[in-house]
C-alpha positions in Angstrom: 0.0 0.0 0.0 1.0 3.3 -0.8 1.0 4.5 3.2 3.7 1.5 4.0 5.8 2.1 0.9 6.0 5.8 2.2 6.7 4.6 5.9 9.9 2.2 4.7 11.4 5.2 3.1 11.7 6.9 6.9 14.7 4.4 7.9 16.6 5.3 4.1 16.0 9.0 5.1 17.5 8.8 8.6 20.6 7.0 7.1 21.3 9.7 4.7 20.9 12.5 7.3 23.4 10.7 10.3 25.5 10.0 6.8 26.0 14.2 6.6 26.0 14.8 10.2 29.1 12.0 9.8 27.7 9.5 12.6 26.1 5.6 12.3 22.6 5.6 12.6 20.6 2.7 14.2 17.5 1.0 14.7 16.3 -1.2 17.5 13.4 -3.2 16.2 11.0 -4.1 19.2 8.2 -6.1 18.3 5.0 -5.8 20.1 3.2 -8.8 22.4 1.3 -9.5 19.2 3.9 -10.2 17.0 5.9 -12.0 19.6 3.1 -14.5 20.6 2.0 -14.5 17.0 -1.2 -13.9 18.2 -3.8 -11.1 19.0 -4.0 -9.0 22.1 -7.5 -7.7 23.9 -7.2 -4.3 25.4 -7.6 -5.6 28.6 -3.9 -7.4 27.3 -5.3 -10.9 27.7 -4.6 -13.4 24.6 -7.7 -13.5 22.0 -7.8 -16.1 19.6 -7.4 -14.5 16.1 -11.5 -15.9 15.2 -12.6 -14.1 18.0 -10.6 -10.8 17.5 -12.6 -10.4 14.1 -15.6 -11.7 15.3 -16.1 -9.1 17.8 -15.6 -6.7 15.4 -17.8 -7.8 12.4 -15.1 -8.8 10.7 -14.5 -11.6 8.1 -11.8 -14.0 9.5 -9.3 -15.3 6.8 -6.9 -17.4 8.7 -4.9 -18.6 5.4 -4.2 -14.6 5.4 -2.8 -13.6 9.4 0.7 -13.6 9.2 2.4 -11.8 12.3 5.1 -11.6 10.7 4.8 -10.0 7.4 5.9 -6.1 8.5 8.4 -7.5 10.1 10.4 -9.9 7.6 10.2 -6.3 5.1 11.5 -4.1 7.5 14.2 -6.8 8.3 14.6 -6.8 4.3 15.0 -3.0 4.4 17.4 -2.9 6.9 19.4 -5.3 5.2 19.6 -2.6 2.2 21.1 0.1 4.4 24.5 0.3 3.9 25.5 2.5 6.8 22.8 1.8 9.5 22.5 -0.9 11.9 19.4 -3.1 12.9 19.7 -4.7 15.8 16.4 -7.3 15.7 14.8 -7.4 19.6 12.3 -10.5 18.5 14.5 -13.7 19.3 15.1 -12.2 22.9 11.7 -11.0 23.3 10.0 -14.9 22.3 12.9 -16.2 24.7 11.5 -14.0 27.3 8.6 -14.7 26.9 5.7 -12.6 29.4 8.9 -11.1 31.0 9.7 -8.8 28.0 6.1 -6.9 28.3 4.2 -5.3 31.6 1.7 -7.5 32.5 -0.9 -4.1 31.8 0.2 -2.7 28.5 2.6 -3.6 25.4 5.2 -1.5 26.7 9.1 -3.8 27.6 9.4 -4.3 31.5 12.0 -2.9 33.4 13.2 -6.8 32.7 12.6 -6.3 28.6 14.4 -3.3 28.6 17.5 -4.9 30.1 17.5 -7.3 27.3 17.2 -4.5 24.8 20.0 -2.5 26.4 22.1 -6.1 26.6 21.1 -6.3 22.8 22.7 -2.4 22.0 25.7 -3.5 24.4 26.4 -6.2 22.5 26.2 -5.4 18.9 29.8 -4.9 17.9 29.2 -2.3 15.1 27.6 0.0 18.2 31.0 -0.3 20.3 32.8 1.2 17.6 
């Protein structure tokens, strides 16, 4: 869609900005509960089965269509484009983490997830340079 193609180009403009300003740029990608369960989330941040999600809402449910993963994989792709910016991908760490990556009341990283995340800068190699 025309709104996502124009929201991709964002990480290609930050690159050529810190490019001129003479610094690296990077990008922590944090996934939300959704994409790390690979399911939906209620408000109320209890796990809804994907059937029920679009039911409640009137919605036709195309299972053979949900994948969780989709943004993700292209913005992975993107990154991997950018020749002078570095992704650092939060997703493996946030499935081995399981609940512990979020607060139990919103989608927000934990005082535990954002130890992982900070563990994640600390340890990319290209960000110690």
């Amino acid at each position: 869609t025309f709104a996502y193609d124009e929201l991709l180009k964002f990480p290609q403009r930050f690159e050529s900005l810190s490019q001129s300003a003479g610094a690296r740029f990077y990008i922590l990608l944090i996934p939300s509960r959704s994409m790390v369960f690979r399911r939906f989330i209620n408000p109320d941040m209890k796990h809804s089965p994907p059937e029920e999600f679009f039911a409640k809402r009137g919605l036709p449910y195309h299972p053979e269509l949900l994948d969780f993963e989709r943004s993700w994989r292209k913005l992975i792709h993107i990154c991997s484009q950018l020749k002078n910016t570095t992704c650092i991908d939060a997703l493996p760490a946030a499935r081995e983490l399981g609940e512990n990556f979020f607060y139990p009341e919103d989608d927000h990283p934990s005082v535990k997830g954002q130890q992982v995340l900070a563990e994640l800068l600390e340890n990319n190699r290209q960000f110690q340079q």
